[in-house]
C-alpha positions in Angstrom: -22.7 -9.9 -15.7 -20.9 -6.7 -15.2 -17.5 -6.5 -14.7 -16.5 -4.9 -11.6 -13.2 -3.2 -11.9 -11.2 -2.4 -8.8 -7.4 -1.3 -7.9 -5.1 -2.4 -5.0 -3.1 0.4 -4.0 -1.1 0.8 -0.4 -3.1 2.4 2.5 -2.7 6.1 2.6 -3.9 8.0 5.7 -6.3 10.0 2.9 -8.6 7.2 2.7 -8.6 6.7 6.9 -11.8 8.0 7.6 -13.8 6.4 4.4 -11.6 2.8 5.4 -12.3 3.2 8.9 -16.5 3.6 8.2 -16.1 0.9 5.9 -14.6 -1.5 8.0 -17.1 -0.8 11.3 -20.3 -1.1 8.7 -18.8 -4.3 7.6 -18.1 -5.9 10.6 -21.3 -4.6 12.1 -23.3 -6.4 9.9 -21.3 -9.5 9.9 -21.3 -10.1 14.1 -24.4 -8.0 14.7 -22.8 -5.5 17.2 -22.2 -1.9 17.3 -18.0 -1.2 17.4 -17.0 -0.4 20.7 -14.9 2.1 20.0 -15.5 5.7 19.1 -14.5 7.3 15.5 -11.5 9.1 17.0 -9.9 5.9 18.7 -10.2 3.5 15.7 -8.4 6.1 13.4 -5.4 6.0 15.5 -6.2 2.4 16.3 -5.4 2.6 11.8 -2.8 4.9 11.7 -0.5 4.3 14.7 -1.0 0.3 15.4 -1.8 -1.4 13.2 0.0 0.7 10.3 3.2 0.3 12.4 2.5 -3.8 12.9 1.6 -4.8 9.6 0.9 -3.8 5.7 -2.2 -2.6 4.8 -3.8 -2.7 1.4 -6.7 -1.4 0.3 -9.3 -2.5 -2.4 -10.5 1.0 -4.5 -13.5 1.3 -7.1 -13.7 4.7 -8.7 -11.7 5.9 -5.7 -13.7 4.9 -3.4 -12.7 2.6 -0.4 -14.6 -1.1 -1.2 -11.8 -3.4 0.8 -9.2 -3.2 3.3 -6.9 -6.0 4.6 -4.1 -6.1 7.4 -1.3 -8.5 7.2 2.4 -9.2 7.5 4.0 -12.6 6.4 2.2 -15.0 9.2 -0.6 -13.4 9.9 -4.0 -11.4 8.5 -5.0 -8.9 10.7 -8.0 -7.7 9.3 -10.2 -8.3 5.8 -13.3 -6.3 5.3 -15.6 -5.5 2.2 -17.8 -2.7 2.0 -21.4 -4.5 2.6 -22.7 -3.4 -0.8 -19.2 -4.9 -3.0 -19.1 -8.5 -1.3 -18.9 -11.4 -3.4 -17.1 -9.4 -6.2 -13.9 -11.2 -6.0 -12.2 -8.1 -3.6 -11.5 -10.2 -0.6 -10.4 -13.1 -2.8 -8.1 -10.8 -4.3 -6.9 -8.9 -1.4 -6.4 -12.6 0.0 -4.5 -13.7 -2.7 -1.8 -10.7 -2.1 -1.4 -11.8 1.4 -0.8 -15.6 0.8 1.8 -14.5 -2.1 3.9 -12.0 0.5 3.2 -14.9 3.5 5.9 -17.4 4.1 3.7 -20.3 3.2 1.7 -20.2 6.3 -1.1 -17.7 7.1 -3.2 -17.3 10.3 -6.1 -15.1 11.2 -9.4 -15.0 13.5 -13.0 -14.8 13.0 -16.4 -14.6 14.7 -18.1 -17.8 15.2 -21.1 -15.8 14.4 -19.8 -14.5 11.0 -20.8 -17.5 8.8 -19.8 -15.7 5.5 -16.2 -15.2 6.4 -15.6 -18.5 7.2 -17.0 -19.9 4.0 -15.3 -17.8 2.3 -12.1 -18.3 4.3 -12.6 -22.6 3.8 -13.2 -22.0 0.1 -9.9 -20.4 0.1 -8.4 -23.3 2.1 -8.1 -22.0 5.2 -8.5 -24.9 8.2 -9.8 -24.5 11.4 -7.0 -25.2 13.9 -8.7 -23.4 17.0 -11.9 -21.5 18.6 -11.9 -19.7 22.0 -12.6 -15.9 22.9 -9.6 -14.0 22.1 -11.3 -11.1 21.1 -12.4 -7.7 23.2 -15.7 -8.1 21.6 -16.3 -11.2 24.3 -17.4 -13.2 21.3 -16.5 -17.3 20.1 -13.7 -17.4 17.6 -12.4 -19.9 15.0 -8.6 -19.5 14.3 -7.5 -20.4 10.6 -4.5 -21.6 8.9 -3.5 -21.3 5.5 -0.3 -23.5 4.4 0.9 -23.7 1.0 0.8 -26.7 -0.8 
């Protein structure tokens, strides 16, 4: 098998553009619905919200933009793999970093309809602890927790 080599480095508003059509492909193709918001508003959704709320890594290959995640010691924000580098070990990884800056507990959301993400999310020993709709996309969620052991 080939070995797939990848960096994590901190976000840098360089890579916004290539993150930010990484991240709508990805979750595109994992709930099946076209991102609501336009280009413009998602970069600043990037650089002025979420940068200010929590730490963003991102996942590079050959300096390109394969992974992203959002997180601060409680919570993940946001995880996505580029479509063409999942199951590569990237969000594991990018996972990992979270759990080792959390406080021992970790909680994030996902679409009922994204089966992927929550295998990958129970492999990693996340529980569900909640579902509802707290989402603008008007979809069923699952929350997760993660607790140290």
């Amino acid at each position: 098998m080939k070995q797939h080599h990848f960096n994590v480095v901190p976000y840098s508003p360089e890579h916004a553009e290539e993150t930010v059509a990484m991240w709508r492909e990805s979750k595109e193709r994992a709930i099946g619905q076209k991102e609501m918001h336009n280009m413009e508003s998602h970069l600043y959704f990037l650089n002025h919200i979420l940068r200010e709320q929590y730490q963003i890594e991102l996942a590079l290959m050959d300096e390109r933009v394969v992974g992203m995640i959002a997180y601060n010691e409680t919570e993940i924000s946001q995880l996505y793999i580029h479509v063409d580098y999942q199951g590569l070990g990237i969000g594991r990884t990018l996972l990992d970093k979270a759990k080792e800056q959390s406080t021992g507990r970790l909680t994030l959301y996902t679409f009922d309809v994204n089966k992927n993400a929550q295998r990958f999310y129970e492999q990693n020993g996340f529980k569900i602890i909640g579902r509802g709709y707290e989402n603008e996309e008007n979809l069923p969620d699952i929350q997760y927790e993660w607790v140290s052991e």
